[in-house]
Structures are given as C-alpha cells and as structure tokens.
C-alpha positions in Angstrom: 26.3 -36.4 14.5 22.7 -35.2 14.2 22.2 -33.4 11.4 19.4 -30.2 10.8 17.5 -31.6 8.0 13.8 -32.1 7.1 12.6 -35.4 5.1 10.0 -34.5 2.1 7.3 -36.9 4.4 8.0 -35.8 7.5 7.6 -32.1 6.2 3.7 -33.2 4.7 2.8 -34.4 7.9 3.9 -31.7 10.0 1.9 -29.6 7.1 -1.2 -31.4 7.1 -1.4 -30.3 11.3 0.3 -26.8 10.3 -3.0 -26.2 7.9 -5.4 -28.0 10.6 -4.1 -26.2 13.3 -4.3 -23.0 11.9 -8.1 -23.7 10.1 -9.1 -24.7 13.7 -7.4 -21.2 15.4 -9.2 -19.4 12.2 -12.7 -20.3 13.6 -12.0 -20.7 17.5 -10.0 -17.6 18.0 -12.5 -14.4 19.0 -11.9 -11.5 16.4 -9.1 -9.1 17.9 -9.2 -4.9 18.1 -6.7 -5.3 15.4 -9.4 -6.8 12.6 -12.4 -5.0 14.2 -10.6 -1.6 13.2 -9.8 -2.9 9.7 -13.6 -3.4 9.2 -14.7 -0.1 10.7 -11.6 2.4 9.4 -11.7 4.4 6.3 -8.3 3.0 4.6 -8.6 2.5 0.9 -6.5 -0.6 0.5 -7.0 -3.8 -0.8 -7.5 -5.9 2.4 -9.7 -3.3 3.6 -12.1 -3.6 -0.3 -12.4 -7.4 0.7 -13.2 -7.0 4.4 -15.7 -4.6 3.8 -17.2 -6.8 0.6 -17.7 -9.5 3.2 -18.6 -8.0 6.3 -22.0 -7.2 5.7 -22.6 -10.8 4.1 -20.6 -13.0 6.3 -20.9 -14.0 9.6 -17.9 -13.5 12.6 -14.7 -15.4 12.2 -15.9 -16.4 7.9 -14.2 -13.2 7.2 -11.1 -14.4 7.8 -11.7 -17.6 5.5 -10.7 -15.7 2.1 -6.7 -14.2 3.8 -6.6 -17.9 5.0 -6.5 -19.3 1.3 -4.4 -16.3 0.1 -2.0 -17.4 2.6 -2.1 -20.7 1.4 -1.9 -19.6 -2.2 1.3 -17.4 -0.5 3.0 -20.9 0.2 2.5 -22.4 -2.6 4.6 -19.7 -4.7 6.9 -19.3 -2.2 7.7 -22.7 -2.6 8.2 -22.8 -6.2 10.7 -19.8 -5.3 12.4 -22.0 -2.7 13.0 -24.3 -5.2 15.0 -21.8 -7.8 17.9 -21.7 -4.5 18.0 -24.9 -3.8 18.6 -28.1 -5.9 18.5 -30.7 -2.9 14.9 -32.1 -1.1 16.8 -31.4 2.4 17.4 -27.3 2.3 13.7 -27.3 0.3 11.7 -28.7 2.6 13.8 -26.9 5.6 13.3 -23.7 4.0 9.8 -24.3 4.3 9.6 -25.4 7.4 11.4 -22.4 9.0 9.3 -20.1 7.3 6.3 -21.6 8.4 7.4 -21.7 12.1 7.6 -17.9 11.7 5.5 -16.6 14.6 4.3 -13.7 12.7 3.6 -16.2 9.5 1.6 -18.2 11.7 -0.4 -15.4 13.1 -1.1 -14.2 9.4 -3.2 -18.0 8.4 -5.3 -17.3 11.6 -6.0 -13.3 11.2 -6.8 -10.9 9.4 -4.8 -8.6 8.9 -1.9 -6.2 6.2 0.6 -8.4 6.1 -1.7 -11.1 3.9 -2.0 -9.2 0.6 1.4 -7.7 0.6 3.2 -11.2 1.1 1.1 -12.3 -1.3 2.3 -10.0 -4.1 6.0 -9.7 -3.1 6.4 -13.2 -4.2 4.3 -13.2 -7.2 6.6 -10.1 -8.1 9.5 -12.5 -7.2 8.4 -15.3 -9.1 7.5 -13.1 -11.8 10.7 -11.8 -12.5 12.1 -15.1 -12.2 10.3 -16.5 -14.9 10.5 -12.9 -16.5 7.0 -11.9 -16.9 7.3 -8.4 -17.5 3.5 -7.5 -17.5 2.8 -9.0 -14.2 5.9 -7.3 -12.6 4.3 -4.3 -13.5 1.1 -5.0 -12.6 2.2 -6.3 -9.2 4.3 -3.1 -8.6 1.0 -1.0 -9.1 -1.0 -3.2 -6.9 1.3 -3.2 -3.6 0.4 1.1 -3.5 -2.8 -0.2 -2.4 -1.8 -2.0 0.6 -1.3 -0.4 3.8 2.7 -1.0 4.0 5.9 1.1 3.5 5.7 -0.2 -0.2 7.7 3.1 -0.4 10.6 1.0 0.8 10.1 -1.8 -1.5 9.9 0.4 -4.5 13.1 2.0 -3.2 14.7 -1.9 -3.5 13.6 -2.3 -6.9 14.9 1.3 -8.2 18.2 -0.1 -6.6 18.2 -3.5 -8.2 16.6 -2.7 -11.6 19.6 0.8 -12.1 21.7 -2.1 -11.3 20.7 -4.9 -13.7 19.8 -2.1 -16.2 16.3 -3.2 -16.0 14.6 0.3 -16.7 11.0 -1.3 -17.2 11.7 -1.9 -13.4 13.4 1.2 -13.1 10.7 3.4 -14.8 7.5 1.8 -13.2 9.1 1.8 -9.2 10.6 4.9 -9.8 6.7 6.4 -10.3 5.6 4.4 -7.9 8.1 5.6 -5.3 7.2 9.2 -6.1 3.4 8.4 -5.3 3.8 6.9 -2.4 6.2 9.1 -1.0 3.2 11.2 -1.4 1.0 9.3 0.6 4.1 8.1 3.1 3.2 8.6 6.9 6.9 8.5 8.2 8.1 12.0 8.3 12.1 12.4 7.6 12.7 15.5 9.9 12.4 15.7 14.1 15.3 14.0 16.5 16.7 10.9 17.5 14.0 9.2 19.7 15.6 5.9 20.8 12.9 3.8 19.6 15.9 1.5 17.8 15.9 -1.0 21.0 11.9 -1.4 20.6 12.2 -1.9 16.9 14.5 -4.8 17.3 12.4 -6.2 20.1 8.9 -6.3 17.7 11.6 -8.1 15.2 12.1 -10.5 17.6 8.8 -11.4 18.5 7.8 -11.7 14.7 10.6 -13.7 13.8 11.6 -15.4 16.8 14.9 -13.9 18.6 16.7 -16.6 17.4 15.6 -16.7 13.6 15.9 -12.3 13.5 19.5 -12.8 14.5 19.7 -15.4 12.0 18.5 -12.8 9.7 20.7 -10.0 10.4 23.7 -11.8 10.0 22.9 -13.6 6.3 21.8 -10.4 4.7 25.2 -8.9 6.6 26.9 -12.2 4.7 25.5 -11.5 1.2 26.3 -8.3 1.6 29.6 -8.7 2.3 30.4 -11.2 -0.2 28.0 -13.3 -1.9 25.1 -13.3 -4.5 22.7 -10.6 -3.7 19.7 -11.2 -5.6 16.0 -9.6 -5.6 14.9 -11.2 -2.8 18.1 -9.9 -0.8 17.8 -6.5 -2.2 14.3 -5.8 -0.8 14.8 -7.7 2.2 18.3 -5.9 3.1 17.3 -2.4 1.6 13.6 -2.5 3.7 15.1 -3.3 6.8 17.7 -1.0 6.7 15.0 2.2 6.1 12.9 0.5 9.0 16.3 1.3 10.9 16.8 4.4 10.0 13.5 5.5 10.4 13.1 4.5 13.4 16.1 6.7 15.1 14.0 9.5 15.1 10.3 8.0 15.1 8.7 5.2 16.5 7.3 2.6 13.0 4.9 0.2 12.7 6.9 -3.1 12.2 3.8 -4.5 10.9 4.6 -2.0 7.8 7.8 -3.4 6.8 7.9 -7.0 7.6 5.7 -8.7 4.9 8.8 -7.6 2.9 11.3 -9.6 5.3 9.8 -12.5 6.3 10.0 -14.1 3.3 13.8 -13.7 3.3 14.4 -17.8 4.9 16.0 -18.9 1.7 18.7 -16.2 2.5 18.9 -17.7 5.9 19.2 -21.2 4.6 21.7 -20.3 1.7 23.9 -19.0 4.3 23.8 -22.0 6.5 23.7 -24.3 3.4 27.1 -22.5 2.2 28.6 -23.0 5.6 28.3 -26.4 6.3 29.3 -27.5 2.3 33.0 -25.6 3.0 33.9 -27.2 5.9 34.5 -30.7 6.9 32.0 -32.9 8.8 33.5 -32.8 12.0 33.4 -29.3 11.6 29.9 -28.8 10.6 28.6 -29.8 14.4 28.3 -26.4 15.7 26.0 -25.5 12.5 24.1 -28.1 12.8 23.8 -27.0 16.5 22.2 -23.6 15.9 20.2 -24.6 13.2 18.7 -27.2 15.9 18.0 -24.6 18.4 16.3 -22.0 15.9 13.9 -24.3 14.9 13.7 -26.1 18.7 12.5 -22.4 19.9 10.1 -22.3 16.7 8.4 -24.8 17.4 7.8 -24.1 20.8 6.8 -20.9 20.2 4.2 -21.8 17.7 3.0 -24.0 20.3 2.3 -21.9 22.8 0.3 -19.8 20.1 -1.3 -22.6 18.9 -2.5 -23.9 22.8 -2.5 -20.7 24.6 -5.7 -20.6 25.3 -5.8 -24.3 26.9 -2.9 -22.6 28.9 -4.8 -19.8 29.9 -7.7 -21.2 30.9 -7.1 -24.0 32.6 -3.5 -23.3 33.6 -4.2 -19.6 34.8 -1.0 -19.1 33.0 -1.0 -15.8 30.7 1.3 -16.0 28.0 1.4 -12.7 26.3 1.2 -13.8 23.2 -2.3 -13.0 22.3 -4.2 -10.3 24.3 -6.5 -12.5 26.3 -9.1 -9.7 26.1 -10.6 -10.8 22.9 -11.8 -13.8 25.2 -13.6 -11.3 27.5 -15.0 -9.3 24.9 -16.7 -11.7 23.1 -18.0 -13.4 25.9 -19.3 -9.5 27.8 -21.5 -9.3 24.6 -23.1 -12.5 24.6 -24.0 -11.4 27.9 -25.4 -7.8 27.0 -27.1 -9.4 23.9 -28.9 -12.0 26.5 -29.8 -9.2 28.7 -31.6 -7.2 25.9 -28.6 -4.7 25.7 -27.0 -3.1 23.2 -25.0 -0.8 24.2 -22.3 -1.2 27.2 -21.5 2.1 29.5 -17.5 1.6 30.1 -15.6 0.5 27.1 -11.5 1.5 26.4 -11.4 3.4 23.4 -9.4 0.4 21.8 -12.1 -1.8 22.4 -15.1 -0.3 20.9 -15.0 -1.4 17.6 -14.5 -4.6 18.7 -17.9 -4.2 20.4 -18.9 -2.5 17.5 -18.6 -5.9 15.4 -20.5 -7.8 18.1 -23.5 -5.5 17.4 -22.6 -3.4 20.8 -22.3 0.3 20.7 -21.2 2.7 23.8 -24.0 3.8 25.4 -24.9 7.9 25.3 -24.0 9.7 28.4 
C-alpha cells in the first residue's frame, strides 16, 4: 500500500529547490499592477512603511528581497508550531510540505504583497501564546491593526477564544482592538444579498488549491463538531466564517482574510492523521488516496507557476495564472526609454502605475 508520507531528507531537498525556485522567480518575474499600487497608494500600513523606505533606494525587483526573508522567517516559526501537533517526523515534515505547496504561499516568497506581514505575525502571536509570552501577544495584537487585512476578524477570534479560556489579557487588548478597527473596517454590514458566495469560494480555490480548500472546509467542520479546537482553529474557523457572511451581501477581497487561513495545514493534517490511526490498515487506502491526490495537484500547480513563463513563451500556451501583461509592460518601456520617451499616450487605468514604476508617465492630452 503506498502510504502519503514525507521523509525528513527528501523534504530538505525538495526545500533547497522550493527556496531556489522562488529566489530565482523573485528576480526574473516583472513587477505586477498589484505591487506597483502598493508603492504609489496612500495606505498607512506596515508593508506599505517598508516599500516606500526602499523604493527610492532600491532598484526594481530588490524590493521584494526584504518580504522574501520575512517569508522565510514565516516558515521557520511555523515550523516550530507544526511541531507542538505533531510528535512523529512523517506528519511534520508533510505538514510542511502541504503548506508550502499552497499556491497563494508560493506566490507570497516571489511578491510583494499584504499577505507577508500579517502571516508573519499570526504565527508569532501563535507561537507566543504557546510558549505564553504575554507581552508579545499583546504587542503582536497591536501590530496586525497596521496591516491592510480584516484583522477585525481575527480580533473577533481571539475575543472568542480568550472569554473562553478566561484569558482577559486576550480578552481586554482584542476587545480594543476590535473596536478600532471596526472603525476603520471597509466592509459595510447593511445592503442585500449579492450572490458573490460562488466567486468567494472560487478565489479559495485558486489560493489553496480546490482540492486542499475542500480539505479545509471539512477539518475545521471536524473539529468543530468534535475535536480539540484550539487557537489556530478558532481564528481559522471564526475568519472564514465572517468572510462567508460578508460576502452574501458584498463582494470581499479574499486577499483580506486568507493570511489568517492559510496557515490552518496542521488542522488538515490532524484530521487525516486522526483518521488513518482509528482504522485498520487495509482500511486506511482510501486516505492515503486523497492525501496523494491533494498534494499530486499541488505540485503541479506550483509547477505551472513556477514554469509558466517557459510555457507561455515558447509554448504559446497562456495559463492564467499570472497576468502575462507584466511581461508586456516591462518590455513597452524599455522600448519608450530607448526612444527618448517618457511618457506613453494609451495606458488602462490599471496599468499606469505600473508604468509609473518604470519611470513612464501618461502623456498630457
């Protein structure tokens, strides 16, 4: 029977090309419309203080350097999380490895984008209250107003969990920090349903793979129902619910909500780790069969991200998996800049600060 594990030596190799591979995508990749705007918007957050330190001192794709070793400095403590679930090497190191093959993970080592910081400090704040540092829970929980998420929700899952445990440092600090950001909260409760619940679930899917979202859905369901629901499952359950029910009557940006829920594999891998340990071997194939397919379809998909432009190029084949305009872009103002130009007639409104970065305004009518 083949079993769905992960050896500790095969997982360092596969880590040593994960890092390479992502490093080499950090410096090839064109800068997107999405970083271009979080150079040139007015947001007072804290990926937006760094960009804007560096911008003016660092050239191009060197910006994205720094959120490239705060993502590794993300795995690192994620890891010493992984290991408070899990006592054997096997559900460790596959733990990892699923939460590496996250599409939107992946995405986050090669761009620059919201998702970085606030990853970041959900698992310091989960690591911190494992090992019970009080200070830094606090100081964590202050911190995450300054990002550009729905920490709303995730001060909503702490309220829950600390009234709970009777934690009222918790209780006291996210309680004020809900009722600021509630303040500063762009999702309006009032208007009717909209139906955007089917598109919601589809930008799920493409962040976590379809696969791996199901996967998802169903463990927190699980724990929910009748197992140990921890911190991590309170703010990944309790953010992903408002993200629901939000998003009956307005249309969300996912990107808001899932640096709270991708870090919720060890919940996956507890569930399958508890299903497989109750039943007998000849009864564990079908488990071991799923698990083989989630992380068949991971891997391809972070193949094509990793090769799509080999694809694109030389294949013709357009993946839709990252908007092959950047390509244009970058390449229209090496042109203009040639030519003397620098400025550029016709430009879609989502592209000019993208041509802004290259040095290339919109010329006046």
């Amino acid at each position: 029977m083949l079993k769905c594990k992960i050896e500790k030596r095969f997982f360092y190799i596969f880590l040593f090309f994960y890092i390479a591979a992502s490093a080499i995508l950090m410096f090839a990749t064109p800068f997107t419309q999405a970083e271009a705007n979080l150079i040139f918007n007015n947001n007072f957050t804290l990926t937006n203080l760094i960009i804007n330190f560096l911008y003016p001192q660092i050239d191009n794709n060197l910006i994205r350097l720094p959120f490239f070793v705060l993502s590794l400095i993300s795995l690192l403590i994620f890891y010493k999380i992984v290991k408070s679930y899990f006592k054997k090497e096997e559900f460790i190191y596959l733990t990892l490895f699923v939460y590496l093959l996250t599409p939107g993970l992946f995405l986050s080592f090669v761009i620059v984008n919201y998702a970085t910081i606030p990853i970041l400090l959900t698992l310091i704040f989960i690591f911190a209250y494992k090992k019970d540092y009080k200070i830094l829970q606090i100081v964590v929980l202050v911190l995450l107003f300054f990002t550009h998420t729905a920490q709303f929700a995730f001060y909503i899952a702490i309220l829950l969990y600390s009234f709970k445990k009777r934690e009222w440092h918790l209780f006291i600090t996210s309680g004020l920090m809900f009722l600021l950001s509630s303040v500063e909260a762009t999702y309006p409760i009032d208007g009717i349903p909209r139906g955007h619940l089917l598109e919601l679930f589809g930008i799920y899917g493409a962040v976590f793979s379809p696969l791996l979202f199901i996967a998802f859905v169903y463990s927190i369901y699980k724990i929910g129902l009748k197992g140990k629901k921890d911190i991590l499952w309170y703010i990944a359950a309790t953010v992903f619910s408002i993200s629901i029910l939000l998003s009956i009557r307005q249309k969300i940006r996912v990107t808001d909500f899932t640096p709270y829920i991708v870090i919720a594999t060890p919940l996956i891998i507890q569930v399958y780790k508890d299903s497989i340990s109750i039943r007998l071997k000849k009864f564990r194939k079908f488990y071991y069969t799923i698990c083989l397919t989630i992380i068949t379809v991971l891997l391809l998909e972070t193949s094509l991200i990793i090769f799509h432009y080999p694809i694109y190029k030389f294949l013709h084949i357009d993946l839709w998996l990252i908007d092959k305009s950047i390509y244009k872009i970058e390449k229209n103002a090496l042109i203009l800049k040639k030519e003397g130009k620098n400025c550029i007639n016709k430009v879609r409104k989502r592209d000019i600060n993208l041509y802004r970065f290259y040095n290339i305004s919109k010329c006046k009518q």
